[in-house]
PAVEXMI-67964 format. One record per residue: x, y negated, z of N, C-alpha, C, CB in turn. Coordinates in steps of 0.02 Angstrom, whole numbers, padded with zeros to 5 digits, always signed. Glycine has a CB too. Layout:
XYZXYZXYZXYZ ...
//
This chain:
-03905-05360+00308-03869-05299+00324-03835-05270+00262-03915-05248+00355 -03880-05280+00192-03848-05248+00134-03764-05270+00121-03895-05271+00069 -03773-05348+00138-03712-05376+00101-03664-05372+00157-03719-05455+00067 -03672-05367+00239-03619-05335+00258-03601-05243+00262-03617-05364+00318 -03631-05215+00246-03611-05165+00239-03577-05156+00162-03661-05128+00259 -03573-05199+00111-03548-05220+00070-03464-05239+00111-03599-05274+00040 -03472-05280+00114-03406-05333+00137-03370-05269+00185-03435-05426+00196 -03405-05210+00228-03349-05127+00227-03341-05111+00199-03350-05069+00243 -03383-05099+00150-03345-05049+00083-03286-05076+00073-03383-05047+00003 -03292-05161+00052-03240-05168-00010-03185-05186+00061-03258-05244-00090 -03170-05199+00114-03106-05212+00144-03090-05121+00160-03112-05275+00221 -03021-05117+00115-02994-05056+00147-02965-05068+00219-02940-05027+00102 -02993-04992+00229-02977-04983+00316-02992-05016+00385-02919-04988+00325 -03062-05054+00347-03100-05078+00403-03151-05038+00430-03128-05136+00388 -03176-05041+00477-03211-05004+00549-03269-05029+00526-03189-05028+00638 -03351-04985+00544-03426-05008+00550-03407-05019+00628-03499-04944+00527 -03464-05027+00663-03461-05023+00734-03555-05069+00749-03370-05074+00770 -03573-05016+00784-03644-05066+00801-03655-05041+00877-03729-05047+00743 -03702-05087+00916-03705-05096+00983-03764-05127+01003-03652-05130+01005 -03796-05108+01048-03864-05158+01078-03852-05183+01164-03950-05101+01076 -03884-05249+01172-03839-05266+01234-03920-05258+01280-03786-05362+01232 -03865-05212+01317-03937-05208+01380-03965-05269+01399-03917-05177+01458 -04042-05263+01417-04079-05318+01451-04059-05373+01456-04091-05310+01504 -04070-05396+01363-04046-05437+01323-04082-05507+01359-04064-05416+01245 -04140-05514+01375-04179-05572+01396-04149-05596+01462-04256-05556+01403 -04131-05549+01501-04106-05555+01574-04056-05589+01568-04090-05495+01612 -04001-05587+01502-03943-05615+01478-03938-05693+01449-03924-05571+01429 -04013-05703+01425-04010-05776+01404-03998-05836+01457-04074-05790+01373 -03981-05893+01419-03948-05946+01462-04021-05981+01499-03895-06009+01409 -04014-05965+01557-04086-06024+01584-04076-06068+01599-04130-06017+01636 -04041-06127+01589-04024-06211+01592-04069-06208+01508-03909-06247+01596 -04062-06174+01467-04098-06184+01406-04184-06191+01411-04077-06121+01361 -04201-06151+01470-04280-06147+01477-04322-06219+01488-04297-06099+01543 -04374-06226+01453-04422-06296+01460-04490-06279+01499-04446-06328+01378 -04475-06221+01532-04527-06214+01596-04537-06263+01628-04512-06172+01645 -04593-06277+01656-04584-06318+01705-04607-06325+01784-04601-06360+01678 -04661-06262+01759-04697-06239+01824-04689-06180+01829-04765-06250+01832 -04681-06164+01905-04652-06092+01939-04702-06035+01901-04663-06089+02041 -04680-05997+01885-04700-05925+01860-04726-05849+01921-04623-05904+01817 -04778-05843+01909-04762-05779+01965-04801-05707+01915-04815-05798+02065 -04787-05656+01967-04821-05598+01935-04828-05576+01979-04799-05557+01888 -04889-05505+01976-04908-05475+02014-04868-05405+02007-04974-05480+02011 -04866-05358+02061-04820-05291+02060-04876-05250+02044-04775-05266+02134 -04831-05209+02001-04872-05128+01977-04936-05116+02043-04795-05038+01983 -04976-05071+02028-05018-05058+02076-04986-05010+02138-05076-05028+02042 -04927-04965+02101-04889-04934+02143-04849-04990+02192-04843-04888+02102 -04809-05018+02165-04785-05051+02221-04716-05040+02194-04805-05022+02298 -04674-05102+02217-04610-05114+02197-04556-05093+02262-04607-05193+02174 -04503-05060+02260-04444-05033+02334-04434-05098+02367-04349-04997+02310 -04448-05114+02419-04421-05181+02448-04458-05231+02461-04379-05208+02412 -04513-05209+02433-04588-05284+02421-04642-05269+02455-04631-05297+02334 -04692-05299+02502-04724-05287+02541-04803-05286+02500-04705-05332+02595 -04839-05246+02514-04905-05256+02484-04950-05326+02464-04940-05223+02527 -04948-05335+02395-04967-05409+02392-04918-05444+02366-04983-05441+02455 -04874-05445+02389-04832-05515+02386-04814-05521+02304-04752-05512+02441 -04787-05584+02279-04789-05576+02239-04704-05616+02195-04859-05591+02234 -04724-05604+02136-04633-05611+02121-04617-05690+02059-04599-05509+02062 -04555-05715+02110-04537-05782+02049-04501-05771+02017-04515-05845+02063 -04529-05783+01935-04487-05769+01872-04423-05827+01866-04542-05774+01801 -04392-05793+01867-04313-05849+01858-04269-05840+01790-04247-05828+01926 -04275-05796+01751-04234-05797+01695-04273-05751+01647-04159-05775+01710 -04284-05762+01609-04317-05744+01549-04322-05685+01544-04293-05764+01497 -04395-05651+01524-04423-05551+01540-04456-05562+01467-04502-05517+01631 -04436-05491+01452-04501-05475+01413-04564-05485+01408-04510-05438+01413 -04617-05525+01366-04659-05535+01358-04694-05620+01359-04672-05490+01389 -04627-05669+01382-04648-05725+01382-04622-05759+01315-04630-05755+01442 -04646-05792+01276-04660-05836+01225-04578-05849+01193-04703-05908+01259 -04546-05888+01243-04478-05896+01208-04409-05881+01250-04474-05969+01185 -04424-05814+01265-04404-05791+01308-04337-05742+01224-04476-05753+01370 -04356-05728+01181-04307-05694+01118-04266-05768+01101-04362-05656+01033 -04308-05836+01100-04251-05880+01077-04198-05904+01117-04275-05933+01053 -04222-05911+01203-04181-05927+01229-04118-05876+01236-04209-05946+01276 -04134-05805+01224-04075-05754+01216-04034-05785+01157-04101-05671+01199 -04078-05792+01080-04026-05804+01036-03989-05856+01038-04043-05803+00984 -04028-05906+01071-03962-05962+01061-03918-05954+01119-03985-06046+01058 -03912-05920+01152-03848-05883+01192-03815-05840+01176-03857-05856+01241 -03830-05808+01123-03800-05769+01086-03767-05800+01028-03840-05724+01071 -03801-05835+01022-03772-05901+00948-03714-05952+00993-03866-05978+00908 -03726-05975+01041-03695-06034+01073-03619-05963+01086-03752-06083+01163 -03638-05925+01102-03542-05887+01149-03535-05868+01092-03527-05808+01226 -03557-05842+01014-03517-05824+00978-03465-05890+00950-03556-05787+00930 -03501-05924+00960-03454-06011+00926-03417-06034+00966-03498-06084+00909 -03421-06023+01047-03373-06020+01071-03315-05977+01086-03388-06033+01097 -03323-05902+01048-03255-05865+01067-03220-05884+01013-03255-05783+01077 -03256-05912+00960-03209-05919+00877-03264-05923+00817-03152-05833+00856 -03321-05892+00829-03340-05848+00742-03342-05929+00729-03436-05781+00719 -03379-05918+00647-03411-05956+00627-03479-05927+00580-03364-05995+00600 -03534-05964+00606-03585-05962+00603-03599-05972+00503-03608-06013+00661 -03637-05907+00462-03655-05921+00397-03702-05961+00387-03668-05873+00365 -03678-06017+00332-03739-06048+00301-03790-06036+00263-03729-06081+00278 -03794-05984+00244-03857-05928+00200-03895-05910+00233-03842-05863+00169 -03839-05856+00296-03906-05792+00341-03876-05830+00407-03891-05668+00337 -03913-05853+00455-03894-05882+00506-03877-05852+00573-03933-05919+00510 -03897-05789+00538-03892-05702+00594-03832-05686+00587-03938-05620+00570 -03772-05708+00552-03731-05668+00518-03659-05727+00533-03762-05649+00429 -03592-05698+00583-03557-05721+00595-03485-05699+00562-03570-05724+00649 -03461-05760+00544-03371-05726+00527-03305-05739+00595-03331-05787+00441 -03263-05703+00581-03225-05732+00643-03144-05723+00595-03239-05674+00736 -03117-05771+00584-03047-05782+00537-02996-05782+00587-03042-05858+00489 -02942-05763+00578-02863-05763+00604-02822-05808+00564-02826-05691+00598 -02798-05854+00568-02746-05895+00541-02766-05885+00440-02653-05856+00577 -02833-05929+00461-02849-05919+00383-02896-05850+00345-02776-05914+00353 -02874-05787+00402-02888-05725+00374-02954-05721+00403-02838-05666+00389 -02995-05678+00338-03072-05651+00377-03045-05575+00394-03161-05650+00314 -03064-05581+00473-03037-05514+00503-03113-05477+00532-02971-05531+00576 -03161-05508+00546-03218-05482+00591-03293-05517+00549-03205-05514+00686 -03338-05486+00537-03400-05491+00508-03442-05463+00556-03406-05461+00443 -03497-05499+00576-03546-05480+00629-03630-05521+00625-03505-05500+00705 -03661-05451+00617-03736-05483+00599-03791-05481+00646-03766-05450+00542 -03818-05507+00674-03862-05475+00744-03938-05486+00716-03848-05527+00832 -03981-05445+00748-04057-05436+00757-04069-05424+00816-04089-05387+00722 -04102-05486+00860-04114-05494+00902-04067-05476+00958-04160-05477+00898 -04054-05417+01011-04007-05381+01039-03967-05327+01002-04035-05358+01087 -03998-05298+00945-03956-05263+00890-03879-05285+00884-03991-05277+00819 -03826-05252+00869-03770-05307+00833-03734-05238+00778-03695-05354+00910 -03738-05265+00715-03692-05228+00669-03640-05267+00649-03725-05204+00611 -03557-05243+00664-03511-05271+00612-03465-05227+00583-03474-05324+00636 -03417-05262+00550-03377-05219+00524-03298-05270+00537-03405-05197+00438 -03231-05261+00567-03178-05277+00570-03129-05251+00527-03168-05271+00619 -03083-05280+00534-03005-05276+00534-02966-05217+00605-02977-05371+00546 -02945-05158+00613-02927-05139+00666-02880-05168+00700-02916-05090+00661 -02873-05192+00788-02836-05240+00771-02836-05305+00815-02852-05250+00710 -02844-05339+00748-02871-05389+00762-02936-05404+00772-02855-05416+00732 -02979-05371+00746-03052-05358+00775-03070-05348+00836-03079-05311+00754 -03020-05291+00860-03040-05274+00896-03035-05337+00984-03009-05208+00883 -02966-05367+00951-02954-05420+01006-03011-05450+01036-02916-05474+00981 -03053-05479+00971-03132-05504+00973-03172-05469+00999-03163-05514+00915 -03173-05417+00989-03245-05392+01018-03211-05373+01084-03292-05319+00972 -03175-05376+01106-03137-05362+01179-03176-05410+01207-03048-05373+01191 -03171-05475+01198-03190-05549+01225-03265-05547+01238-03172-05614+01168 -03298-05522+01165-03371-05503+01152-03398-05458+01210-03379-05462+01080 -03367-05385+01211-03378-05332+01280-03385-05360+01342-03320-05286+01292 -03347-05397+01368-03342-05446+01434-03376-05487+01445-03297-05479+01444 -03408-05519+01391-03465-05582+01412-03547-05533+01416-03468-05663+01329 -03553-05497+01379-03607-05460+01380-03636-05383+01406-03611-05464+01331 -03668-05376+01424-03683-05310+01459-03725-05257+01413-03727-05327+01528 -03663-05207+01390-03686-05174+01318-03714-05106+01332-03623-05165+01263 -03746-05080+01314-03798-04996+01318-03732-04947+01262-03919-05005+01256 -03782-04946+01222-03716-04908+01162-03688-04947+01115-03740-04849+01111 -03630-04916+01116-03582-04935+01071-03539-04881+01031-03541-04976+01107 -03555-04888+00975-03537-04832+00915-03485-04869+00863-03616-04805+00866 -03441-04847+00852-03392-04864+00799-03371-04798+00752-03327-04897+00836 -03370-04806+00702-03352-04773+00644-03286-04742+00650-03353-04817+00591 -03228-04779+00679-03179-04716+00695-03201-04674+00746-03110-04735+00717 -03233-04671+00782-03236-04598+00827-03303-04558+00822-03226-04613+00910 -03367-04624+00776-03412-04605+00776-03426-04568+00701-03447-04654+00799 -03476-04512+00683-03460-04498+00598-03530-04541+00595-03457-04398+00555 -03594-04556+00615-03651-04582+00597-03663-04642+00650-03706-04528+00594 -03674-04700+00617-03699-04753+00680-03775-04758+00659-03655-04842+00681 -03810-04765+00717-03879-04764+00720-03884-04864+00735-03912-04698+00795 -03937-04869+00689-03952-04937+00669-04029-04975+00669-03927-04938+00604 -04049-04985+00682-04128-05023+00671-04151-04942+00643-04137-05112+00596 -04154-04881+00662-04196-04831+00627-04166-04776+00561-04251-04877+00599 -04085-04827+00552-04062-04817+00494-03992-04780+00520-04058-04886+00449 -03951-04724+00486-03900-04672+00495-03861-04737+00441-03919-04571+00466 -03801-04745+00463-03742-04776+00407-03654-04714+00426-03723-04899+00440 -03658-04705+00369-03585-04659+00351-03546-04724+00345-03583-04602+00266 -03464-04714+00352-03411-04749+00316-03387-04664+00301-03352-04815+00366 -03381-04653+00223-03318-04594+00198-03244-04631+00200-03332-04564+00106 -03211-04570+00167-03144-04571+00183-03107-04634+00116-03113-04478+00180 -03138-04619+00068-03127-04674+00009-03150-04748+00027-03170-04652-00059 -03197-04760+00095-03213-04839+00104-03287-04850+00079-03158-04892+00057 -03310-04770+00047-03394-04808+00027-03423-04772+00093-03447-04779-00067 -03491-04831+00089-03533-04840+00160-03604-04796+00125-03550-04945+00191 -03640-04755+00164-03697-04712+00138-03750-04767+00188-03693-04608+00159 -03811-04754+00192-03848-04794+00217-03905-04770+00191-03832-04857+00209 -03952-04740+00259-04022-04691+00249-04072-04691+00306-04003-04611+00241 -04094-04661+00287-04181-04642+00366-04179-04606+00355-04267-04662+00381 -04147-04535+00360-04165-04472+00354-04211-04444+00429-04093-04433+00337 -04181-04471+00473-04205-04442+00565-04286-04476+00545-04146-04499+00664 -04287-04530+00523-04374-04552+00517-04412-04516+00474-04390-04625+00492 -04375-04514+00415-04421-04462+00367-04430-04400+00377-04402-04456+00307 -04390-04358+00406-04392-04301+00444-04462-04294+00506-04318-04303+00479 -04477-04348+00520-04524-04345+00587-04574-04369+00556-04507-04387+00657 -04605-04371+00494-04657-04396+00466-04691-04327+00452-04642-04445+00408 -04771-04335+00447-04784-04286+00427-04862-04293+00370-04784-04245+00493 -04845-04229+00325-04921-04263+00295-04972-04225+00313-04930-04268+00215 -05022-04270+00300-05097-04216+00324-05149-04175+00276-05153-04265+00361 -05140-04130+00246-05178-04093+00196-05242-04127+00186-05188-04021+00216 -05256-04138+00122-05330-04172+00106-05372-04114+00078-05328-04239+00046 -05448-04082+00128-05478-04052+00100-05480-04047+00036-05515-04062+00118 -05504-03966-00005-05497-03962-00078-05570-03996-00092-05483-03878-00111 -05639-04001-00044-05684-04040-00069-05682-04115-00072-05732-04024-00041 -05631-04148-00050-05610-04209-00074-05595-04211-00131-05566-04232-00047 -05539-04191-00147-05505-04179-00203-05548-04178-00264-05470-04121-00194 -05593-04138-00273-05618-04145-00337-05683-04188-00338-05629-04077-00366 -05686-04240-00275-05697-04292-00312-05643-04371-00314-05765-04303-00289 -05605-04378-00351-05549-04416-00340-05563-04485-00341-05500-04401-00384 -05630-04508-00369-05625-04583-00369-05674-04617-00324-05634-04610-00439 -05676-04558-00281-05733-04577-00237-05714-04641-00173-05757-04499-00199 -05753-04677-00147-05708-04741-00098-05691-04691-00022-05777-04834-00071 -05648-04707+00019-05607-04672+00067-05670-04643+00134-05540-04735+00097 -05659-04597+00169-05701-04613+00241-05660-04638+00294-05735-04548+00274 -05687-04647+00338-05653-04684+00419-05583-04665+00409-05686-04646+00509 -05602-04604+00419-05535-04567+00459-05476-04558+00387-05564-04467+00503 -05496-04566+00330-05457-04554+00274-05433-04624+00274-05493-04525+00207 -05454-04671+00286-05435-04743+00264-05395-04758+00342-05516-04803+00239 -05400-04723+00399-05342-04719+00433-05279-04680+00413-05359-04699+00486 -05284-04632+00370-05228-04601+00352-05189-04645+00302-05245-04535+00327 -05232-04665+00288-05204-04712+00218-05152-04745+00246-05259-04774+00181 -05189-04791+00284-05151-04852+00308-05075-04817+00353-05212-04903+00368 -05083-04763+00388-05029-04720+00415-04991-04698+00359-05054-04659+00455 -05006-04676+00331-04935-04647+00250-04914-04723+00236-04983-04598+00141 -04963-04767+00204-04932-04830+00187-04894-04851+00215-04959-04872+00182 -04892-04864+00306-04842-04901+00321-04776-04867+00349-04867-04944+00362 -04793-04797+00363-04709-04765+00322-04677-04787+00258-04713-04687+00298 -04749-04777+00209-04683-04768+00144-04673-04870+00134-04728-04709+00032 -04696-04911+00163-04653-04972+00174-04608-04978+00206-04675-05014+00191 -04619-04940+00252-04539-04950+00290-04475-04951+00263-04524-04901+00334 -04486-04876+00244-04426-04826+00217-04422-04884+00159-04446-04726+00191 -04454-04894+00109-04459-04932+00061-04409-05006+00047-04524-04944+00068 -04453-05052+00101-04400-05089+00135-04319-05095+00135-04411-05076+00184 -04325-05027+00169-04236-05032+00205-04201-04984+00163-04222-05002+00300 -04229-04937+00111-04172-04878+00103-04202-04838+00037-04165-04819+00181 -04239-04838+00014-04307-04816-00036-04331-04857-00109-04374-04826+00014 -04288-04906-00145-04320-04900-00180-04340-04872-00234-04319-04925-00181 -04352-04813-00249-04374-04770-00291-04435-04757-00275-04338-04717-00296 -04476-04768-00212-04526-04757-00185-04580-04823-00202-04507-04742-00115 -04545-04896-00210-04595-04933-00190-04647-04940-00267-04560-05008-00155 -04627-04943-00322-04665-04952-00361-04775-04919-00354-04613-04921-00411 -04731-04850-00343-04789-04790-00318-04817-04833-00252-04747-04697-00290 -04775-04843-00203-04816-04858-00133-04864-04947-00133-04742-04857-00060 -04855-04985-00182-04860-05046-00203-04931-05035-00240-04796-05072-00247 -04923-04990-00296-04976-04987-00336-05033-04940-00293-04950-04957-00410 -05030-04901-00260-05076-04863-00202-05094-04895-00150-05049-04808-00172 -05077-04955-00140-05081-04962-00065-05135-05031-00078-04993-04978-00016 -05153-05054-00133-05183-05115-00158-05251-05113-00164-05160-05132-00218 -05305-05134-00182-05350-05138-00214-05409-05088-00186-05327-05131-00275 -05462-05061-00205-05487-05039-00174-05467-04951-00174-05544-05067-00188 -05456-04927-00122-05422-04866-00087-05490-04815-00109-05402-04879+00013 -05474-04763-00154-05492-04705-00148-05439-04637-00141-05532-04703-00198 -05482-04573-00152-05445-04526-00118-05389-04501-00164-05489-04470-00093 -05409-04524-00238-05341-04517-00284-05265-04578-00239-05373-04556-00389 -05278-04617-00204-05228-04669-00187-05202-04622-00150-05245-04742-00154 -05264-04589-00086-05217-04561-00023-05186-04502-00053-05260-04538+00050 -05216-04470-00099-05172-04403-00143-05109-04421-00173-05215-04372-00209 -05095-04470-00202-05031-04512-00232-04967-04527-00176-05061-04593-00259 -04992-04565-00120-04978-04574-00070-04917-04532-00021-05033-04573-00055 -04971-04471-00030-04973-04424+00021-04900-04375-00049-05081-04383+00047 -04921-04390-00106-04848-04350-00156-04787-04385-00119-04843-04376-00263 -04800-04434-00126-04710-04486-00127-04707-04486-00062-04701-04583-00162 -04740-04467+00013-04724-04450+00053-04682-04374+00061-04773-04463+00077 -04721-04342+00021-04689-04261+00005-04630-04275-00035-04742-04205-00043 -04622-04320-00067-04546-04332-00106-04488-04349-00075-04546-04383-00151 -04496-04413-00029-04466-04431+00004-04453-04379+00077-04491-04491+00005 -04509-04317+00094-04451-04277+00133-04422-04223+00104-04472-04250+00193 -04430-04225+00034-04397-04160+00004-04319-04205-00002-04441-04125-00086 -04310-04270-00015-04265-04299-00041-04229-04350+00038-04300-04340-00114 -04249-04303+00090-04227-04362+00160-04144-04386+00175-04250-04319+00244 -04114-04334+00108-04051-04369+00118-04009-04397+00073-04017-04336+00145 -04061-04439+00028-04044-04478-00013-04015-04546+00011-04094-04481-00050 -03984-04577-00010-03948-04631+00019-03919-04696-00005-03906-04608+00039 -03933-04756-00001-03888-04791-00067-03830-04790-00021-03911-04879-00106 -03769-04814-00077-03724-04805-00102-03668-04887-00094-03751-04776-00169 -03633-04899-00021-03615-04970-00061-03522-04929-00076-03624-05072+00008 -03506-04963-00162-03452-04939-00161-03386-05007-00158-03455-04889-00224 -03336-04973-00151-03251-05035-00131-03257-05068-00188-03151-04997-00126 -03276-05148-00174-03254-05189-00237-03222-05226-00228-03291-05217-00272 -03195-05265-00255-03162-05333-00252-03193-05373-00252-03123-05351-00290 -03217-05412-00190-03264-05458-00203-03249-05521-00224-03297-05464-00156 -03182-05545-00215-03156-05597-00264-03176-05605-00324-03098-05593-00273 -03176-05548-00362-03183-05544-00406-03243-05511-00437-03139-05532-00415 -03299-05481-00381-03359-05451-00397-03419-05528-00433-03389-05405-00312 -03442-05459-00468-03521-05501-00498-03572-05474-00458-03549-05486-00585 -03617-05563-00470-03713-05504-00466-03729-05502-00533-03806-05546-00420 -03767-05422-00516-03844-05427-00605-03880-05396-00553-03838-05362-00714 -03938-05434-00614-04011-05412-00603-04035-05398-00646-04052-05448-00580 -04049-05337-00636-04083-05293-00690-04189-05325-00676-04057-05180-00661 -04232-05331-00713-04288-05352-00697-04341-05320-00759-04281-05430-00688 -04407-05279-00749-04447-05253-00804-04532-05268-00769-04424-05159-00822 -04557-05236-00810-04629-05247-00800-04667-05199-00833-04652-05312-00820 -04715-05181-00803-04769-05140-00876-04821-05171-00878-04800-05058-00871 -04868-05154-00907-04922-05202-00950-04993-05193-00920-04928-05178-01037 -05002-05221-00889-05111-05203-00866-05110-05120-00836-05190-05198-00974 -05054-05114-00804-05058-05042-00787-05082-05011-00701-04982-05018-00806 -05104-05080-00672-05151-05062-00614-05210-05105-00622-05117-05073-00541 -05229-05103-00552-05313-05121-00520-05327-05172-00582-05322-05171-00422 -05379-05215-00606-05418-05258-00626-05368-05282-00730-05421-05327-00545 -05318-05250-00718-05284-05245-00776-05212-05297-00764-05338-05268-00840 -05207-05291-00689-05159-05309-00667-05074-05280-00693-05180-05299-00606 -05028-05307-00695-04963-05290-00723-04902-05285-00655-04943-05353-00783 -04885-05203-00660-04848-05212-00617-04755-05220-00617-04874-05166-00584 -04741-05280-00566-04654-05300-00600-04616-05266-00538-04626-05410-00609 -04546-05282-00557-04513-05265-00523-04412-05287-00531-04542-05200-00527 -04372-05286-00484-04327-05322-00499-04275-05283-00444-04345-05401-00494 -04212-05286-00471-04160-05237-00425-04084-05308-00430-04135-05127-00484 -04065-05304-00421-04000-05341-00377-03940-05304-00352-04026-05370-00310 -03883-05286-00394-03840-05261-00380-03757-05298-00371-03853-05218-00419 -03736-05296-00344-03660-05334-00346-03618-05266-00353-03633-05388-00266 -03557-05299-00412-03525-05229-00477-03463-05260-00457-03547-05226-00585 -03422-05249-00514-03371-05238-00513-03351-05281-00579-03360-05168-00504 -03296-05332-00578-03290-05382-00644-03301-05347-00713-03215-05416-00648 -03288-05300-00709-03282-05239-00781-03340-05227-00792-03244-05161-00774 -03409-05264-00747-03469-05214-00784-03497-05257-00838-03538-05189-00729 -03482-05287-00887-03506-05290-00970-03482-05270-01008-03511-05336-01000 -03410-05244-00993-03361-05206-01024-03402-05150-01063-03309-05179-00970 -03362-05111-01102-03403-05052-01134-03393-04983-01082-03370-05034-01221 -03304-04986-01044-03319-04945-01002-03366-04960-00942-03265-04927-00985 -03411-05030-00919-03420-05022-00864-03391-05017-00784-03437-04993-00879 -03429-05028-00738-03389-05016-00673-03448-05005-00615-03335-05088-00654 -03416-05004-00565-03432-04972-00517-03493-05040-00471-03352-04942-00480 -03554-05009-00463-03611-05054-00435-03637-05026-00354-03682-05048-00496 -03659-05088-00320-03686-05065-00261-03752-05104-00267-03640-05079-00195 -03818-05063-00247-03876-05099-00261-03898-05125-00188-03931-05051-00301 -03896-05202-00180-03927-05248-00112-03993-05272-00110-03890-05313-00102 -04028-05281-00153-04090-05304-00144-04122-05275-00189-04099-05368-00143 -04207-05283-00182-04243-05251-00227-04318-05263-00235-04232-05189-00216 -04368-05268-00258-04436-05280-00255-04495-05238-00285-04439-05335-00279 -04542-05237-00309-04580-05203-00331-04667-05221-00310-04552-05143-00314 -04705-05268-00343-04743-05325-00360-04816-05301-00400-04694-05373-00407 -04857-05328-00383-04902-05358-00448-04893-05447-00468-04993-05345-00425 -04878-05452-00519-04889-05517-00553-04965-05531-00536-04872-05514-00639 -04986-05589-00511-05026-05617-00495-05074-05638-00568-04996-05666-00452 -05061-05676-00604-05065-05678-00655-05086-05615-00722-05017-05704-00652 -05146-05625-00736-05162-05551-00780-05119-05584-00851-05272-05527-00797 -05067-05572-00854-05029-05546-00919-05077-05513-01010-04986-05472-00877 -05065-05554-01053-05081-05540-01106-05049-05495-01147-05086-05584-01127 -04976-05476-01134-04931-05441-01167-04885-05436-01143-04918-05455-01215 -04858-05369-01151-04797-05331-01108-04751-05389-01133-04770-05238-01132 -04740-05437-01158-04679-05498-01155-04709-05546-01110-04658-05539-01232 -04769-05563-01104-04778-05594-01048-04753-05583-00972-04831-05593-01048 -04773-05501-00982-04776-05491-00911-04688-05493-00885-04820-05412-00895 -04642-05452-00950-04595-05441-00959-04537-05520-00917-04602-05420-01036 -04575-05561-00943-04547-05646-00937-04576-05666-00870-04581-05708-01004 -04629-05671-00838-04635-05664-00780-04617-05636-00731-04664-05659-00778 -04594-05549-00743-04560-05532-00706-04484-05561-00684-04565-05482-00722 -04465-05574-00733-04381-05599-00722-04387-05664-00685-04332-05615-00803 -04446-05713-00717-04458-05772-00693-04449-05767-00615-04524-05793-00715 
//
């Protein structure tokens, strides 16, 4: 998702646009299915409009909850995109181009029934005309009429200059923290109880989420807390960078217009020294694609796509060890 919301920024006057296709499974191709014996189910205890008490129902095209019931959707979703035109990436295999006489006019990435792209107005739009008609779509949000498209959980801006914002503010907003008694507190290195080592695990897998997709300023903190053995100093730590992240819910990275002809990657990569659990060293590594000018002395303009935040496995003898491992 990073690197196409990249590939908006840098085409001026191209469109976001994202969409989920209703009762996506119902849509997959069933000549694809390797069933082989009839399927049945039983009806709610209420009872289904039209169905007689008892009776019972034959599965014919792929529902929620059977085994390969998501692949047979994708490769119907993979098979009609190659037949209206795209072409299928050799990197991310989720991720389709669709060219005009040579030209890349349409970029399109899907998760599962999800679909995010970004076009050419236009000529894009010709495509997804073709796209609309074969499939049976719920919402559909585009960036000219829309100001925020809602995404896997995630708000994406296009501004008026061509840079794309990209956040969880609606998730972090609905998080909440839970005050830790002051007789906890002063004892901090004490090991967790039940119900604290459920909270734990509840803050943790917020602040991975957010972390994940939109946050990394968060993961170092949520990496080094979330490890080793959990006391109430972790869930107190925890429970800060949860309070940070909603003081800060509308923080956002940033992809800005580059030339990607002509864009670079750097990777910036550091480490510190025996500074968690067992004298463990914690690394970390960021991934940005710039702008040809960034070794220059003036510099240029960066969008940050990937990112990590680690323990080195390896107990490290010296901040150059760890330093060299991390980059490693």
């Amino acid at each position: 998702m990073m690197v196409l919301l990249q590939v908006a920024a840098a085409m001026p006057g191209w469109f976001l646009f994202n969409a989920d296709i209703t009762g996506a499974f119902l849509q997959g191709d069933q000549s694809l299915s390797s069933r082989k014996e009839a399927l049945y189910l039983r009806q709610p205890r209420e009872g289904l409009p039209g169905l007689q008490k008892g009776q019972l129902m034959l599965v014919v095209r792929g529902i929620f909850g059977l085994a390969n019931s998501p692949r047979l959707f994708w490769r119907h979703l993979r098979d009609t995109l190659l037949k209206i035109g795209f072409r299928q990436s050799t990197l991310d295999r989720a991720v389709f181009f669709y060219y005009k006489e040579e030209r890349l006019v349409l970029v399109l990435g899907a998760h599962v029934d999800d679909l995010l792209g970004t076009g050419q107005p236009g000529a894009a739009d010709e495509v997804l005309a073709e796209l609309r008609a074969t499939f049976d779509f719920g919402a559909w949000a585009d960036s000219r009429e829309d100001e925020v498209l809602e995404y896997g959980g995630k708000q994406i801006r296009k501004l008026a200059d061509g840079t794309v914002l990209l956040n969880q503010e609606k998730f972090i907003r609905a998080t909440s923290v839970t005050a830790i008694p002051k007789w906890r507190t002063s004892t901090p290195n004490s090991n967790l109880l039940k119900s604290e080592m459920t909270e734990l695990r509840s803050v943790g897998g917020c602040l991975h989420w957010v972390v994940g997709q939109t946050r990394p300023d968060l993961a170092a903190g949520t990496s080094l807390h979330m490890s080793g053995t959990p006391t109430v100093t972790n869930l107190l730590e925890l429970n800060k960078l949860l309070k940070e992240a909603k003081a800060s819910e509308g923080w956002a990275l940033r992809f800005r217009p580059i030339d990607l002809e002509k864009a670079r990657i750097v990777v910036f990569s550091d480490s510190s020294f025996a500074n968690a659990e067992g004298l463990r060293s914690q690394a970390g590594y960021l991934v940005f694609v710039t702008g040809d000018q960034v070794c220059s002395v003036e510099g240029d303009v960066a969008s940050l796509v990937d990112w990590r935040s680690h323990k080195i496995k390896r107990q490290c003898r010296s901040t150059l060890a760890a330093e060299t491992m991390s980059l490693d």
